[in-house]
N, C-alpha and C positions, 0 to 999 in steps of 0.2 A: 311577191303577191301580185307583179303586176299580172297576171296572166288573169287572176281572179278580181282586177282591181274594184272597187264600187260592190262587189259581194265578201268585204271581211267580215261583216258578221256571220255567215254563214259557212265559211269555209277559215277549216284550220290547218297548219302547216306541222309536218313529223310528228302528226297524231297517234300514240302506244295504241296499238290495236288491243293487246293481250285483254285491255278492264273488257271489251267489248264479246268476248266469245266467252263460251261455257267451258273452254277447255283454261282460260288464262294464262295464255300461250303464244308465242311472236312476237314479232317487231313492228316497226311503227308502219304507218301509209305517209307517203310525201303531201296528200292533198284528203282532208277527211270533211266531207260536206254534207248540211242536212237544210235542202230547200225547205223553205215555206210554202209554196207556191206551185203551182205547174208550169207558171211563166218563168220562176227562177230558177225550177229544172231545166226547161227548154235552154234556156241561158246559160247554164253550166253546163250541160250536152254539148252545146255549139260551141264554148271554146275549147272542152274538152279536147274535141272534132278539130277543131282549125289547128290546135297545138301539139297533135300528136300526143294527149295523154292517154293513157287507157284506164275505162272507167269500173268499177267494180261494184255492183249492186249490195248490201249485206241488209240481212235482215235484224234475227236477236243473237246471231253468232253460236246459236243450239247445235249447228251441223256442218260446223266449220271449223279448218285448221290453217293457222296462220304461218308462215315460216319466220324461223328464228331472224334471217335478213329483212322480215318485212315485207311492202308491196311495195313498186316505182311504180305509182300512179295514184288514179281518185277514185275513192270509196265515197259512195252516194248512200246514205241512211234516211230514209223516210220517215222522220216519227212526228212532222210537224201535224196539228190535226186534220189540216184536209187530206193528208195521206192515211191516216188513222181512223178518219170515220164509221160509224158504224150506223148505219139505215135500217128502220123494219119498216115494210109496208105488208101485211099478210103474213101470206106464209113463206116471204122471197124477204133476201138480208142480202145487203150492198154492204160491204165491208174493202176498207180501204188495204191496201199491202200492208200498211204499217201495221197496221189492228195485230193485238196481239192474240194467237190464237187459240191459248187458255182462256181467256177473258171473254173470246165469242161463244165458246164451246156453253160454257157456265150462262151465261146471258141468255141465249138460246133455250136452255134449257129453264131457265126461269120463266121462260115466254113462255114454255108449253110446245116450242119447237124441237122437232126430232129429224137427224138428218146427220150430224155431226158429232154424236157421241163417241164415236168409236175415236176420235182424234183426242180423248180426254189422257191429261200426261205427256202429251206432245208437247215440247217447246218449241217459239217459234212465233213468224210473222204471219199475217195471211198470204203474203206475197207468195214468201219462201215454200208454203206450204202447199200453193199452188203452182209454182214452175217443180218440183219433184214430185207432186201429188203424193205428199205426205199420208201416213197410215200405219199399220200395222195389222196384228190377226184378227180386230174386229170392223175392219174396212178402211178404207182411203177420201181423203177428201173429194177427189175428182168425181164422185159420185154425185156430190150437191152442187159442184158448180155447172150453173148456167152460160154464163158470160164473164170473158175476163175484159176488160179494158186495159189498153196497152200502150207504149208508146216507142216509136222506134228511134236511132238514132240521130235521126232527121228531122226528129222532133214532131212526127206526123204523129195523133192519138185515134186511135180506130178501135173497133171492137172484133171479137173474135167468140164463137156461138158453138153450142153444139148444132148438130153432129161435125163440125168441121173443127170444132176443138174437141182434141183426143187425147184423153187420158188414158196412160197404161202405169205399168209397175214401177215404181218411182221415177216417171217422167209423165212429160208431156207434149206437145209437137208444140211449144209456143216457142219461137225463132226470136221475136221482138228484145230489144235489150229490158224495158224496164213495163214490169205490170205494174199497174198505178190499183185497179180495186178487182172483185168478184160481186160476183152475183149469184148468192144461193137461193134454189130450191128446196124448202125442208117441208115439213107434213104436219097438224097439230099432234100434238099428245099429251097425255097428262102427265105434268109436271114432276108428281112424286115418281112417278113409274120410273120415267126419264131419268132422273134423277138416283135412283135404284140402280141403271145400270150404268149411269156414270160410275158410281161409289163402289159398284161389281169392278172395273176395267181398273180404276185406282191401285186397289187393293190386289187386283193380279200384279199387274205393275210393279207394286212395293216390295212383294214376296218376290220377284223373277228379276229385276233388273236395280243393279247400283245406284241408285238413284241420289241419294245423299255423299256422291264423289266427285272430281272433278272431271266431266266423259265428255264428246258429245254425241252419245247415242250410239244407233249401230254404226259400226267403220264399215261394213261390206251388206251388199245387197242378198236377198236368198237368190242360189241359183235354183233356174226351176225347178219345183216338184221336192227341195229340199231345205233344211234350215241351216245357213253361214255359221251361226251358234254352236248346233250340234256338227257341225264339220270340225269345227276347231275345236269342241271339247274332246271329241273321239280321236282329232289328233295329239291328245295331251297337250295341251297346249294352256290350260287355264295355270295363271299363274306365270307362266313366264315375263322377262321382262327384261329389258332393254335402259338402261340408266332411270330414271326415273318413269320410265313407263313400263305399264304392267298389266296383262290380262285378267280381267275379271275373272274373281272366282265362281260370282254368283251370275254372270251370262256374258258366253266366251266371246258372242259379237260385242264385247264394250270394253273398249281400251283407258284405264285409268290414269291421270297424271298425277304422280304422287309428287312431295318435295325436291326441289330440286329437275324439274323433270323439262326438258325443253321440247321445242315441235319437230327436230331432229332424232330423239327418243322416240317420241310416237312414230315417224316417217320411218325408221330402221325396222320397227317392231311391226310394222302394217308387215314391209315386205318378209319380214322373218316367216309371217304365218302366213303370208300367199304363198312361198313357196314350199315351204310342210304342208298345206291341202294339198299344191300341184302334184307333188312329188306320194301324197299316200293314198290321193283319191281322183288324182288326173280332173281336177277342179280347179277352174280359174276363178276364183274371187276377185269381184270388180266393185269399187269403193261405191259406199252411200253417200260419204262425208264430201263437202268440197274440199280441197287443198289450194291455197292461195299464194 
């Protein structure tokens, strides 16, 4: 620990990643850390930096797959509260990475604010859900945010605005290693309404995707103008599976891990069904999920 010395409490050593993601899948990180502080980030940056580790940002682990080996390096987790904050002034919400983004979505909406319903059944951090701009068919986050606040490896913290932060199709141009908060713009509205089409987008949800299995979400992006789902089901493809890993029968973008099932299951089973689209529809599918 000397490398961390004077931050044990906050830094743990051969940490099991698997409890930490949706998938509960992989092996440990050498160095698993959850500053309090922006100072004691800044501080674990900097030896990070001096020591040649490589650092890993993770948020609620919703869209992440860990390898069966693990990571040789530091996984940084945000959930102390000043990374977790959650701000109203008006009709604008500062909401820290950590914040969880179920829990803004619902708050929001208790306020009367409208802006972020469509992200209702996303799992996930604020952070997370702004460096991929998070979404699906009833809009994307990057719509509400205003301003991210960032912080780069160097420990420099600055900010980043539209128009010069740009949101597209599950990304964003934000370069910086770690976003610390957002800044949304939402609209008032009345609460029950609001609230009407959260409980509409739920309820699709329930009926369309596996929800009660162990997933994380889709594995491949749409490519333009079509849906990854209906490629892969028109490939026959639902149902197959891979040792413990298995295509969704009820939405063919969601790869399940049943018992027994390792993160080398799923990794064989991704490429199984890249190349059945390649091969029947000259379709490259390119992952949603990270892979660590």
């Amino acid at each position: 620990m000397g490398i961390f010395s004077g931050l044990e409490d906050i830094v743990e050593t051969d940490h099991p990643l698997a409890k930490r993601t949706w998938y509960g899948l992989g092996g440990p990180a050498d160095y698993f850390i959850r500053p309090q502080t922006t100072e004691q980030l800044k501080d674990v940056v900097r030896r990070c930096d001096e020591n040649g580790i490589r650092m890993y940002v993770m948020g609620f682990g919703s869209n992440l797959l860990i390898e069966d080996e693990g990571l040789r390096g530091a996984v940084i987790k945000f959930e102390a509260e000043p990374f977790a904050h959650i701000e109203f002034e008006g009709h604008e919400v500062t909401a820290g990475a950590g914040a969880e983004l179920s829990k803004l979505v619902l708050t929001c909406v208790e306020k009367g604010l409208s802006g972020i319903e469509a992200l209702t059944g996303i799992p996930g951090s604020v952070g997370g859900a702004v460096r991929m701009n998070a979404g699906g068919n009833f809009g994307d986050f990057g719509a509400a945010v205003e301003t991210v606040t960032l912080m780069d490896k160097a420990g420099n913290i600055f900010e980043k605005s539209k128009p010069e932060l740009v949101f597209d199709y599950r990304q964003t141009n934000i370069t910086a290693k770690f976003i610390l908060s957002a800044r949304l713009k939402l609209s008032a509205a009345d609460p029950e309404q609001v609230m009407r089409t959260v409980k509409e987008i739920w309820i699709y949800k329930k009926n369309s995707q596996p929800l009660n299995t162990k997933n994380s979400g889709c594995i491949f992006k749409n490519p333009r103008g079509v849906s990854a789902g209906a490629l892969i089901d028109r490939a026959g493809l639902k149902g197959l599976r891979i040792g413990g890993a298995v295509v969704s029968d009820k939405h063919a973008n969601f790869i399940i891990a049943e018992n027994g099932c390792t993160s080398r299951d799923v990794m064989r089973l991704i490429e199984a069904i890249k190349q059945r689209v390649q091969e029947q529809f000259d379709v490259e599918l390119e992952l949603e999920i990270e892979i660590w």
